[in-house]
N, C-alpha and C positions, 0 to 999 in steps of 0.2 A: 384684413378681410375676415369676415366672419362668415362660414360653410357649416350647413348641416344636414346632414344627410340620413339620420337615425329618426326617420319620420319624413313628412314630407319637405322635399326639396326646398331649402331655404340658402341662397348668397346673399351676402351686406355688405357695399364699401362704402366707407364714412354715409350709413344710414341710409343708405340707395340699395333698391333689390337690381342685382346685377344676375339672376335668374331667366332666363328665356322662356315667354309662352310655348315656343314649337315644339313637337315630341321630342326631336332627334336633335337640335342643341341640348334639350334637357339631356338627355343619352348623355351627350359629350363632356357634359360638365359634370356630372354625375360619376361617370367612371373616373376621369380628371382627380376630382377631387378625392376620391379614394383611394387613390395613388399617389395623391399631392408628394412633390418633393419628388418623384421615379417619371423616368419616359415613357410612356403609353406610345406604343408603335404605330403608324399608319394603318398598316395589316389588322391590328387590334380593335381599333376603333371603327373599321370598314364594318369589320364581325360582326361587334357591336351592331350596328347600325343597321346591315344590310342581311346579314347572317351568313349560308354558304355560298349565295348566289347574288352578289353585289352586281347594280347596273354598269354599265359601261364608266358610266357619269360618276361612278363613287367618288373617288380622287378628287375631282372638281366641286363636285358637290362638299364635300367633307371641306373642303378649304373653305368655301361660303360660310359653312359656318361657323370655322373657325374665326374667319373674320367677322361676322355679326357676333360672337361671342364678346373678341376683343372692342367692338366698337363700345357694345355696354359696361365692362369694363374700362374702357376710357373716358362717358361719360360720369363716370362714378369715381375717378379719379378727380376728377373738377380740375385738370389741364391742356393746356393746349399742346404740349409734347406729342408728337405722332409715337414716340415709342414707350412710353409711356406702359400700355398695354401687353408693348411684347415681351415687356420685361417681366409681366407677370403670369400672361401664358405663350411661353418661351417654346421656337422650335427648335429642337435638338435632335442629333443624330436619329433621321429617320421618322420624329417623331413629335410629340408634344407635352408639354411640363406644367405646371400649375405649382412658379418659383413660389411659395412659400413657407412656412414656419410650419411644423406639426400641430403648434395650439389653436390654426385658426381654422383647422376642420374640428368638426363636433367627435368624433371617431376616433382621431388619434389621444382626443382626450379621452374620452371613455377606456382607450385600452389602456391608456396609462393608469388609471385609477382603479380600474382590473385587477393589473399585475400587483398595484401595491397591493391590494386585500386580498390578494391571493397569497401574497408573501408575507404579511402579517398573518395571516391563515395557519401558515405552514411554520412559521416561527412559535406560535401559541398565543396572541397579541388577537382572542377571538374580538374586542372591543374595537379596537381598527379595523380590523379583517372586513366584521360589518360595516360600520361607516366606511368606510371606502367603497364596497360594492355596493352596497346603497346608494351613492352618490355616482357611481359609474350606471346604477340600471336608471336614475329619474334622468339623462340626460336624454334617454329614448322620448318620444314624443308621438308612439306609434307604430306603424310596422316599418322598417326601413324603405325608405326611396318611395313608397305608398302611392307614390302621384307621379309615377316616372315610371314609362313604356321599357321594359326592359327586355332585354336582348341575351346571348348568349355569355356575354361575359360578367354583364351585371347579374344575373341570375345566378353564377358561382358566387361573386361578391356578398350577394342579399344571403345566400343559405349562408353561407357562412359568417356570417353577421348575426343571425338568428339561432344560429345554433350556439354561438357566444354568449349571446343574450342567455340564453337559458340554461349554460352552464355556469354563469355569472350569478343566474337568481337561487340555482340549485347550492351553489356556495356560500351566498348569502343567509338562506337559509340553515345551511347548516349552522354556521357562526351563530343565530339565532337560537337552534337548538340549548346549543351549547353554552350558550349564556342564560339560560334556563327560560325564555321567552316564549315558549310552546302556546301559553293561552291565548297568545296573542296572536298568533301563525295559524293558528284555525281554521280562520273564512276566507286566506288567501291559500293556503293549501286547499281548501275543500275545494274553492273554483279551478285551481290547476289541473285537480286530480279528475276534476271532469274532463277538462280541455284536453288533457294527457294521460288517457284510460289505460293506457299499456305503458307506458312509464314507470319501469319500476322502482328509481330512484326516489321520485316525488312520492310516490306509494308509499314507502317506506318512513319518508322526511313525514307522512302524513299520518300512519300507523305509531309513531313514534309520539309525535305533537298529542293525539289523541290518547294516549296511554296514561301518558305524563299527567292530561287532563281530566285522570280517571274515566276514561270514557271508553274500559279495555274491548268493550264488546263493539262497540263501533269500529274502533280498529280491526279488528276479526272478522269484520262484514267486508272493509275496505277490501284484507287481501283477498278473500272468498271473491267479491265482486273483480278484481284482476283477475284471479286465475280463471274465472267463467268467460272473462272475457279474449284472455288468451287465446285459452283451449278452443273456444267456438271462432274465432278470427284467425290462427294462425297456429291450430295445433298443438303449442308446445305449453309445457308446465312453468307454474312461475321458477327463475332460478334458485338455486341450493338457498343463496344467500338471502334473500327474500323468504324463504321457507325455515330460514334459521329466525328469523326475528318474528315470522308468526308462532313458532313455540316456543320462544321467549317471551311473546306474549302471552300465550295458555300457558304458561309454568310461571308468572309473575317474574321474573330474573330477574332478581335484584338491580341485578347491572342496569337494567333500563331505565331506572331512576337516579342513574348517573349519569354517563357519555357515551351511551354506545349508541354508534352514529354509524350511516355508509362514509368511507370516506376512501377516496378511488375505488369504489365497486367494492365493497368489502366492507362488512360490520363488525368494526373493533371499540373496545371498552378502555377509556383512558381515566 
């Protein structure tokens, strides 16, 4: 079976979409598959579904569609086995399972392709570091779940998915830096940096790219334009560390045409 969930909602067995038009199957299979391989509780999926005020009918209702679920998965199995289906979303203690492999959701590969470039990262291996995190962010196809009603528990799922995403791209990017690829980082930095005006990491991943590209006074607009926008949105000054690498920008520091990068919230020179 092949699940993606990093965009909108896509199921496959043997070439058949095994996805449901309805909202609330889409809910089921959605959180399902994000847990693939772990029991999602009764109670959890009600949540999901119905939120803190479930009908009487939840219970019942919830089994329907648990069963139109598995009927489409048993059509897409292309057998006449009646269990066929339960074997693949299985009920278990209290609950329900989506029996299969990590590789056949789109998710559990992207985290795996994560951790390696983030281990390569942290080993000094900047050449994998990126290729892997590159290849963990193209599997995205969008905002996650995009086309799926979501509910209270998918709503933790999606932030936190997104907020991977973009620590994924912030590391990618640094690996970038660091392989001295800055010219190239330009016009996907400059659009972040709009999307992400108080971000002061990519600020910084952007002050830096610019430097490198001779282009020091644009980076000196970049942070001037953050701290205007701080102070008038939320009061506060950019931090120390951010303040460090704008006058390493006004005092040329040498270092900056080497590797000084943020790396866990802090600008160090390697």
């Amino acid at each position: 079976m092949d699940i993606k969930v990093l965009g909108p909602l896509e199921a496959y067995q043997n070439g058949r979409s095994i996805a449901p038009s309805a909202a609330k199957p889409r809910q089921i299979l959605a959180l399902l598959a994000l847990q693939v391989g772990q029991v999602v509780t009764v109670p959890t999926l009600i949540e999901e579904l119905w939120g803190m005020n479930p009908p009487r009918s939840a219970l019942t209702t919830l089994q329907t569609y648990i069963m139109q679920l598995r009927r489409r998965i048993e059509a897409a199995l292309a057998t006449t086995s009646t269990g066929g289906a339960k074997e693949v979303l299985v009920t278990r203690y209290g609950g329900y399972m989506l029996e299969l492999t990590p590789e056949d959701v789109d998710v559990q590969r992207y985290e795996r392709l994560a951790a390696g470039g983030t281990r390569a990262l942290e080993q000094g291996d900047n050449e994998a570091g990126s290729r892997l995190l590159r290849a963990a962010l193209e599997m995205w196809r969008g905002q996650a779940l995009v086309d799926v009603q979501i509910g209270l528990r998918l709503g933790i799922e999606v932030t936190r998915l997104e907020e991977s995403r973009l620590a994924v791209l912030e590391s990618r990017i640094e690996a970038d830096l660091r392989l001295g690829r800055h010219n190239t980082l330009l016009s996907e930095l400059a659009v972040l940096a709009a999307r992400y005006p108080i971000h002061e990491n990519l600020c910084a991943q952007y002050m830096i790219a610019l430097y490198r590209s001779g282009r020091q006074w644009r980076a000196l607009e970049i942070f001037k334009s953050l701290r205007q926008t701080l102070v008038d949105e939320l009061g506060v000054e950019p931090s120390a560390r951010l303040q460090h690498l704008q006058r390493a920008i006004l005092n040329s520091d040498p270092a900056l045409d080497e590797s000084m990068l943020l790396t866990q919230g802090h600008l160090v020179t390697s």
